[in-house]
C-alpha positions as CSV (number, residue, x, y, z in Angstrom):
1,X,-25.9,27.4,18.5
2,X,-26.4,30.2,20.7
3,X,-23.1,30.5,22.5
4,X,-23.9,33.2,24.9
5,X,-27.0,31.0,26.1
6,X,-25.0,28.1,26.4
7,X,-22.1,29.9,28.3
8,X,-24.6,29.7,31.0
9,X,-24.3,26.4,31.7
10,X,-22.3,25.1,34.3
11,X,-20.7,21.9,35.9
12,X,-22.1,19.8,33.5
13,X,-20.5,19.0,29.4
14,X,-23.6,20.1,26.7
15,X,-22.6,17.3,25.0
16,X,-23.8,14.8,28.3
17,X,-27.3,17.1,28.0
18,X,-28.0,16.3,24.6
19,X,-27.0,12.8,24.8
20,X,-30.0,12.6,27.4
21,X,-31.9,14.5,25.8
22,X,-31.6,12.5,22.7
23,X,-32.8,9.7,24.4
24,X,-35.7,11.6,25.8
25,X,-36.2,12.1,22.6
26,X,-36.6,8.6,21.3
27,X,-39.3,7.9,24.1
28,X,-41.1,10.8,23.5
29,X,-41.7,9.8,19.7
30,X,-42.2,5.6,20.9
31,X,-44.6,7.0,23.6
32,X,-46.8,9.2,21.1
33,X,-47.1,6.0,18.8
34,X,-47.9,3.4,21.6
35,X,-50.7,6.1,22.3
36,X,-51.6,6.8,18.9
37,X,-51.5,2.8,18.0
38,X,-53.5,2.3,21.2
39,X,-56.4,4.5,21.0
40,X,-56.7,2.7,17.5
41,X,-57.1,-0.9,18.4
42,X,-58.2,-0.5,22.1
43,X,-61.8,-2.8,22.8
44,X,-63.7,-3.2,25.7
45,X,-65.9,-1.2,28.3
46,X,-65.4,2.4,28.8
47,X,-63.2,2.5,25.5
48,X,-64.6,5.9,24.3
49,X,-63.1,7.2,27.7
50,X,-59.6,5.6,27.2
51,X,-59.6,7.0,23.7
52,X,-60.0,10.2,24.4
53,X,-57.2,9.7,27.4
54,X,-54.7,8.0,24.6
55,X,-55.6,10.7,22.2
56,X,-54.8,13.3,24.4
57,X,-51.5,11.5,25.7
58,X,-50.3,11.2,22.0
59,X,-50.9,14.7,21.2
60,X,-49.0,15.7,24.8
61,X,-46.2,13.2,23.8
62,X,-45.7,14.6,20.1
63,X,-45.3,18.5,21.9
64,X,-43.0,16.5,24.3
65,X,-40.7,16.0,21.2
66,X,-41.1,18.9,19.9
67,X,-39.9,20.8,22.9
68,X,-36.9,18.8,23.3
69,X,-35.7,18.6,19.8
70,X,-36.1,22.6,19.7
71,X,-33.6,22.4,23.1
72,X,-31.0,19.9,21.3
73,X,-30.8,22.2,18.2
74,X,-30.6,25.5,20.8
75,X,-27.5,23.1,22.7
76,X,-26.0,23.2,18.8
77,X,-26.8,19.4,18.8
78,X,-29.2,17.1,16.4
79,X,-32.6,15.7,17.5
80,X,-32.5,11.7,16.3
81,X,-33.4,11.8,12.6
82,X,-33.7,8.1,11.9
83,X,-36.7,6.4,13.7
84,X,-33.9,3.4,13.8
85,X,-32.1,5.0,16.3
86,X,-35.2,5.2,18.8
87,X,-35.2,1.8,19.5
88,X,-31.5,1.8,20.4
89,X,-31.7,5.2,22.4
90,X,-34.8,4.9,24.1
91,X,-35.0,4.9,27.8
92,X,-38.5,2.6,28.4
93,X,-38.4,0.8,24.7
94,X,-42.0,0.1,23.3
95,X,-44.3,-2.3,24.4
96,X,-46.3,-3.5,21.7
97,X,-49.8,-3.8,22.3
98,X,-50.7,-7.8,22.6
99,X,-54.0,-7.9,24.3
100,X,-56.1,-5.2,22.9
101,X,-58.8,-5.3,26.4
102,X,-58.9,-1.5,27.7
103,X,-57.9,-2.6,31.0
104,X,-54.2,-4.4,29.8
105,X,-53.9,-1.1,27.3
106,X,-53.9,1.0,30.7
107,X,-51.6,-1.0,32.3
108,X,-48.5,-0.6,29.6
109,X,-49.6,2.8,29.5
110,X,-49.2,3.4,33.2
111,X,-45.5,1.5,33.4
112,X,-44.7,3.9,30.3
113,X,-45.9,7.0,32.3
114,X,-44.0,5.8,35.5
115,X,-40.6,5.2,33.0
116,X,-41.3,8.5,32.1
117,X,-41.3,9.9,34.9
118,X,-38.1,7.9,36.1
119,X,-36.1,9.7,32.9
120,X,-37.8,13.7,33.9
121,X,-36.7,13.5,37.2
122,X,-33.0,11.9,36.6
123,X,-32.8,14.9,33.8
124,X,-34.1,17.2,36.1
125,X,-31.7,16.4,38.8
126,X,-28.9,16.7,36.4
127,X,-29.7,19.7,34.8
128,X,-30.9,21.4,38.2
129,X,-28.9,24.5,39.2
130,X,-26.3,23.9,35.9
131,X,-28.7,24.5,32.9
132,X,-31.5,26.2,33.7
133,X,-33.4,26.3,30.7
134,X,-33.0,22.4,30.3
135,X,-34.0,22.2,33.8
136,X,-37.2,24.3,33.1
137,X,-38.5,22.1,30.0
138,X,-37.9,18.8,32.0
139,X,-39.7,20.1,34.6
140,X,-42.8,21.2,32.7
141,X,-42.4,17.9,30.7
142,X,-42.4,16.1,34.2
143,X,-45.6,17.2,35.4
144,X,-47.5,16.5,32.7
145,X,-45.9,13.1,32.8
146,X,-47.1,12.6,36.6
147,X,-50.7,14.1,35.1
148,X,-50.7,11.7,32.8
149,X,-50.0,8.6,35.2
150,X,-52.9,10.1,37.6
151,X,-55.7,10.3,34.7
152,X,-54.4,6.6,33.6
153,X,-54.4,5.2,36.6
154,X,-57.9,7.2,37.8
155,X,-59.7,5.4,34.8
156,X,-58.1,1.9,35.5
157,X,-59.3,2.0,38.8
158,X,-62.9,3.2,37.5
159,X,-62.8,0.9,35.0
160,X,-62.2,-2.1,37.4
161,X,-64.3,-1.4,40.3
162,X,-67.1,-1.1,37.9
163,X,-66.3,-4.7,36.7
164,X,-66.3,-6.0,40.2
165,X,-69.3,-4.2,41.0
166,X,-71.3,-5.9,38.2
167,X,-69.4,-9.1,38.8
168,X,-70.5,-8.9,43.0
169,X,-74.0,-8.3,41.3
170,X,-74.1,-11.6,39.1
């Protein structure tokens, strides 16, 4: 634990940060599989494009983790190191993909986004102007969060005016 980095913090207990960032944590590794597991069974039209989306996402989410287990170890606390325990820290759970159509894979992957941005913004606000560092991850997490919902929910809409072009068509 780096004590002279962590006498920086203010008005706020480290232990209250790594708590929430624990549970950051836990989404970060549910989100990277519901990508991974997503880009594996999605089917429909435009699927190459959606894989390479989900592909993407699941590589962003796995750095996500990465980024915030490195700041819980720097806070001299432990990442999660049972998968178990994601399910009963997580802040947006996992929704298991039912219906495979690229269209309902978007959709779960958009609420996720939008829960994820929820959790960066709370953590942001908490850490903001008390733990600067902290602050500074979240943040860079957080956009790429709100890039992630645009590019979803960019493709949905492609995908779905091109089904209702051919549909107006028939």
């Amino acid at each position: 634990m780096a004590q002279r980095g962590n006498s920086i913090i203010k008005g706020i207990e480290i232990s209250e940060i790594i708590a929430m960032l624990n549970k950051a944590y836990a989404d970060e590794w549910l989100a990277y599989y519901q990508y991974f597991i997503e880009a594996k069974v999605i089917k429909g039209i435009m699927k190459d494009a959606a894989i390479a989306e989900l592909t993407q996402h699941a590589t962003d989410e796995l750095r996500h983790a990465n980024m915030v287990a490195d700041r819980i170890l720097q806070l001299g606390g432990t990442p999660l190191v049972n998968p178990k325990e994601w399910f009963t820290h997580t802040n947006c759970g996992y929704e298991e993909p039912k219906d495979f159509d690229v269209v309902s894979i978007l959709e779960d992957s958009i609420k996720g986004e939008q829960c994820a941005i929820s959790v960066y913004s709370e953590l942001a606000d908490m850490t903001k102007d008390k733990d600067i560092i902290t602050y500074d991850i979240v943040s860079e997490i957080l956009a790429d969060e709100v890039e992630h919902e645009e590019d979803l929910q960019a493709l949905h809409d492609d995908i779905t005016e091109f089904i209702e072009s051919i549909k107006g068509k028939l």
